[in-house]
C-alpha positions in Angstrom: 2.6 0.7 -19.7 6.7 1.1 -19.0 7.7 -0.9 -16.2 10.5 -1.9 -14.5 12.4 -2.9 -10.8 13.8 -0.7 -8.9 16.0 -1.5 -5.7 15.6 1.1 -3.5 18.6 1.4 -1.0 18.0 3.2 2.6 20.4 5.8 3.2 22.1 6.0 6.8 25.0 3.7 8.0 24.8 0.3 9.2 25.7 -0.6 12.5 29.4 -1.2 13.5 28.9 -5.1 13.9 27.5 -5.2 10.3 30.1 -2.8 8.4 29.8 -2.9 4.4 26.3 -3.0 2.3 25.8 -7.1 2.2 22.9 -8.4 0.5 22.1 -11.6 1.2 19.1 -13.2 -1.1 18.6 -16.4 1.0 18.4 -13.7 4.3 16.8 -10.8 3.2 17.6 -7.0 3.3 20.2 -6.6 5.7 21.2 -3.1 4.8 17.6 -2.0 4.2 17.3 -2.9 0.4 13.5 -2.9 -1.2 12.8 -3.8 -4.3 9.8 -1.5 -5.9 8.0 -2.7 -8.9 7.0 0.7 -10.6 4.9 1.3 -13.7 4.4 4.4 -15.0 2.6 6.4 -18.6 4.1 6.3 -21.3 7.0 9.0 -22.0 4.4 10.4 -25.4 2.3 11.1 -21.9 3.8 14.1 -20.1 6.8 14.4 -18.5 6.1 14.6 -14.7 3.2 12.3 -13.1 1.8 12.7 -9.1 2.5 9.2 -7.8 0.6 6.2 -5.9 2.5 3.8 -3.5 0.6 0.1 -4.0 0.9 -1.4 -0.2 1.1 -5.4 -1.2 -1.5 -8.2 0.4 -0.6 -10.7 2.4 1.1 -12.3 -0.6 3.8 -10.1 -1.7 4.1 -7.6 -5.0 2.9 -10.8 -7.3 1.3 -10.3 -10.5 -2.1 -9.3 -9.2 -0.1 -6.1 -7.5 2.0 -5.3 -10.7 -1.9 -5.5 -12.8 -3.0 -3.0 -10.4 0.1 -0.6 -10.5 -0.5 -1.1 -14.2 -4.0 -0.1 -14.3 -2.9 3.2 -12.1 -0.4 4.1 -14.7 -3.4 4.2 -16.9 -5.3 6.4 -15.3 -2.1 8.8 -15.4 0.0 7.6 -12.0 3.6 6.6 -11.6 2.6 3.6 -9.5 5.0 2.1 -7.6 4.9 -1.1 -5.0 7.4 -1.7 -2.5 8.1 -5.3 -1.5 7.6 -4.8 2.4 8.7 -8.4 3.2 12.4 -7.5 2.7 13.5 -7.9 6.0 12.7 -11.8 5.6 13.0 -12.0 1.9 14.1 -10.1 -1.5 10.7 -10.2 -3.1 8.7 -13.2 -2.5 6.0 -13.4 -5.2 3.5 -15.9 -3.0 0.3 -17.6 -4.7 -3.0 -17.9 -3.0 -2.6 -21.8 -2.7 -2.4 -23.9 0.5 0.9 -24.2 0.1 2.0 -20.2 0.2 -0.1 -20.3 3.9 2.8 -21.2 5.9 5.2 -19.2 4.2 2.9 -16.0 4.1 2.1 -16.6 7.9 5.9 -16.2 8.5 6.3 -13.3 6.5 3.5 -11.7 8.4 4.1 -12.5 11.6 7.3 -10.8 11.3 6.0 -7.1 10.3 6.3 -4.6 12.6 4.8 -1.1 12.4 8.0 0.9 12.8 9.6 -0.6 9.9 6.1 -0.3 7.6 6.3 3.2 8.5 9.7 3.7 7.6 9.4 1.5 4.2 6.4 4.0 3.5 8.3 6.6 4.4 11.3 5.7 2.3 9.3 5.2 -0.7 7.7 8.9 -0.7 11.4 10.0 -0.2 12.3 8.1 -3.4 9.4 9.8 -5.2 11.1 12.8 -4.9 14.5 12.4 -5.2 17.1 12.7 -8.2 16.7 8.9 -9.3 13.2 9.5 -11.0 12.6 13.0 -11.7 9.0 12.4 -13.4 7.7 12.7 -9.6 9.4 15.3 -8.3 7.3 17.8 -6.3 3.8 16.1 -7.7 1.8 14.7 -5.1 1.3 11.3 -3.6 -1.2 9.2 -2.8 -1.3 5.5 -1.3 -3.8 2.5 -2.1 -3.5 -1.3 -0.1 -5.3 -4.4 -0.6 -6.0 -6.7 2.7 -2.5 -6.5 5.1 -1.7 -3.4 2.4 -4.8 -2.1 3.6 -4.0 -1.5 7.4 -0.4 -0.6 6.4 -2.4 2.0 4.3 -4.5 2.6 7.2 -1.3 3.2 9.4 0.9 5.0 6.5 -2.2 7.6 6.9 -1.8 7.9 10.6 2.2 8.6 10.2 3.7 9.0 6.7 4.0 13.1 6.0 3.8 13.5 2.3 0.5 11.6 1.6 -2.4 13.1 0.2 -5.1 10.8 0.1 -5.1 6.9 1.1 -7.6 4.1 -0.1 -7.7 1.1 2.0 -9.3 -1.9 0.5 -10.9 -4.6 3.1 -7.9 -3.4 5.5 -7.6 -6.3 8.4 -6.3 -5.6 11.7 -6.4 -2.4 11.8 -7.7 -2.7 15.5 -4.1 -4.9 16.9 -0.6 -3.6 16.5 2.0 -5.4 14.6 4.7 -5.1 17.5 5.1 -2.9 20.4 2.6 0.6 20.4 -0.1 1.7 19.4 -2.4 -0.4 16.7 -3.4 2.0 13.8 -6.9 2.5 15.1 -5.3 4.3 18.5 -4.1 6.6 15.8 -6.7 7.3 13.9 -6.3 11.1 15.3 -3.1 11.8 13.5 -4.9 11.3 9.9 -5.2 15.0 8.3 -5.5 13.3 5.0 -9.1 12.1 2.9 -9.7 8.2 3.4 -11.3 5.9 1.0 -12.0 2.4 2.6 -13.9 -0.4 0.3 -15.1 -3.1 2.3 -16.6 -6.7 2.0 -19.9 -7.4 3.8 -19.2 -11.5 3.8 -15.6 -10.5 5.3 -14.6 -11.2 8.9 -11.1 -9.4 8.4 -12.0 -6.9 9.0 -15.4 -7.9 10.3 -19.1 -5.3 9.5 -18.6 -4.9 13.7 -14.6 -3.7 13.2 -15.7 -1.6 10.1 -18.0 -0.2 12.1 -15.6 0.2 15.1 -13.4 1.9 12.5 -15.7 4.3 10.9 -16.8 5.6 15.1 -13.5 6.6 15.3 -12.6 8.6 12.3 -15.7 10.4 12.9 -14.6 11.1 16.6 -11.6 12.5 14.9 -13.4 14.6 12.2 -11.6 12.6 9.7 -12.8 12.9 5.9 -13.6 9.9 4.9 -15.6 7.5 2.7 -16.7 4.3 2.9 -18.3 1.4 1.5 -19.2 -2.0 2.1 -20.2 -4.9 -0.8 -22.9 -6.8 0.6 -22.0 -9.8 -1.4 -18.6 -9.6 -1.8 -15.8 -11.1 1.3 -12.2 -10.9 1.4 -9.7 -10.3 -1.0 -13.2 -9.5 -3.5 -10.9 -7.1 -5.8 -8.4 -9.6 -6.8 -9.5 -11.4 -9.8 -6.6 -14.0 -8.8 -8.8 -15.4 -6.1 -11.6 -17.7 -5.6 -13.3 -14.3 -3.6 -13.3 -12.2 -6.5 -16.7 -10.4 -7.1 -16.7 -8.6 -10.3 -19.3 -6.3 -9.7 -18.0 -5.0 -6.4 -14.3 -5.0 -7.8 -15.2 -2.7 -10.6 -17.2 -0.5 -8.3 -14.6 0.0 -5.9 -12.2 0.6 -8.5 -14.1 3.4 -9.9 -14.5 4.9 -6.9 -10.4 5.0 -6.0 -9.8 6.1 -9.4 -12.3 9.2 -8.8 -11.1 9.8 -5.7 -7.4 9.8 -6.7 -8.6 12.2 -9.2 -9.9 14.8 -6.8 -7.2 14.8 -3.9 -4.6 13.8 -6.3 -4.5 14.9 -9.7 -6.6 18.0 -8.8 -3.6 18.7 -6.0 -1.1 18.2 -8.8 -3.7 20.8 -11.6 -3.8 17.5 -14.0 -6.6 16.6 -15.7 
C-alpha cells in the first residue's frame, strides 16, 4: 500500500516568549509538530477513502503500528497514525525490550488528556483539509492498541467528527492522565458505536475494570460491543510480542474490520 510521513503542523500562534516555529529534534514539538505515518489504497482504488486514526501503544508509531495502518488501507481506509509522544520526542519508534521500559515509562508518564484530545482533534482536522483531499468530507473512524486504547476510549468521549471507535485491551481507562476527569467519568459524552476487544489473562485493564467499564456504558445507553479472549493477555494482537495469541488477534481483527464496515464505510455509501 502507498505510504508515507507527514508532519502535521498545529495552527495558532505560539506564545510571545517562544516567537518563531523552532523545532528542536533532541526536545520535541515545541510549536505543536506531529509526525503522522499514513497509508492509504492505491490511487487504481478510488479517489476519495473515509479515514481511521491508529492511536499508538505504549511504544510509539513503530513498525507493528505502520503493519496495522497497512492492513486498514487494505480493507479500503486512509489510515493514518499520529506520533502522540511529540511533546517529549519527534517520533520515538520504541521496541518491546527491557531496555525501551524506562524510556516508554517517561514518555507515558508525561501524557496528559488535554493534549491527547487536541492531537486527536488535530488529526480529524487534517483529514479534512486541503493537504489530502482523498478524505475530504468521508467519515472517520478511530482504532488504539493498549495506551492507544484509552486514548481511543477518551477520543470517543471528546473528539466531534468520529464515527465509530475500537479500543483494543484499553488500560487505564478508570485514572486520568493529568488534572479532570479519567475517561470512564466520561463515558456519558460518547454518542458514537464502541468496539472494545479484550484479554481475559490481562490485568490492564483487568476482567473486574472491563467489567466496571462495560456497567457504565450501559448506564449511559452507549452502543457498544465487546469481547474478551479467554486465553489471550496484554498486548495479544501484536504479533511483535511475546503475548501475541493468533487466534484471538485474527478474531478481533475481523470483528474491527466488520464493524468499520458498518459505521464507516456504510456512513461513507462504500462497499
Amino acid at each position: 500500500m502507498p505510504s508515507f510521513w507527514e508532519n502535521l503542523r498545529f495552527a495558532g500562534a505560539k506564545p510571545d516568549d517562544q516567537p518563531g516555529q523552532s523545532y528542536d529534534e533532541s526536545a520535541g514539538a515545541e510549536s505543536q509538530d506531529m509526525f503522522l505515518y499514513v497509508s492509504h489504497p492505491p490511487p487504481s482504488a478510488g479517489t476519495s477513502w473515509p479515514s481511521i486514526i491508529v492511536a499508538q501503544e505504549a511504544f510509539g508509531v513503530n513498525r507493528h503500528i505502520e503493519k496495522v495502518c497497512d492492513r486498514l488501507a487494505e480493507a479500503g481506509y486512509v489510515a493514518i497514525a499520529p506520533a502522540l509522544f511529540h511533546r517529549e520526542h519527534p517520533n520515538p519508534k520504541l521496541g518491546y525490550g527491557d531496555d525501551d521500559v524506562p524510556t516508554r515509562n517517561r514518555y507515558m508518564g508525561a501524557l496528559r488528556d488535554e493534549d491527547i484530545i487536541e492531537d486527536i482533534n488535530q488529526v480529524v482536522i487534517w483529514t479534512q483539509s486541503e493537504q489530502f483531499r482523498r478524505t475530504n468530507g468521508q467519515p472517520i473512524g478511530i482504532v488504539g492498541f493498549c495506551v492507544g486504547g484509552r486514548i481511543t476510549y477518551l477520543a470517543a468521549t471528546s473528539c466531534p467528527g468520529l464515527s465509530a471507535a475500537v479500543a483494543y485491551y484499553p488500560g487505564r481507562v478508570l485514572v486520568p492522565f493529568g488534572d479532570g476527569p479519567a475517561p470512564i467519568d466520561l463515558t456519558s459524552q460518547i454518542k458514537i458505536p464502541l468496539m472494545g476487544n479484550f484479554g481475559g489473562k490481562d490485568e490492564n485493564p483487568s476482567p473486574a475494570d472491563v467489567a466496571t467499564i462495560e456497567a457504565k456504558l450501559k448506564e449511559a445507553g452507549v452502543t457498544y460491543d465487546f469481547k474478551s479472549y479467554p486465553d489471550a493477555g496484554h498486548g495479544f494482537n501484536c504479533d511483535e510480542r511475546a503475548s501475541y495469541h493468533e487466534a484471538s488477534a485474527a478474531d478481533a481483527w475481523a470483528r474491527t474490520v466488520s464493524f468499520f464496515q458498518q459505521h464507516v464505510k456504510a456512513v461513507a455509501g462504500v462497499g
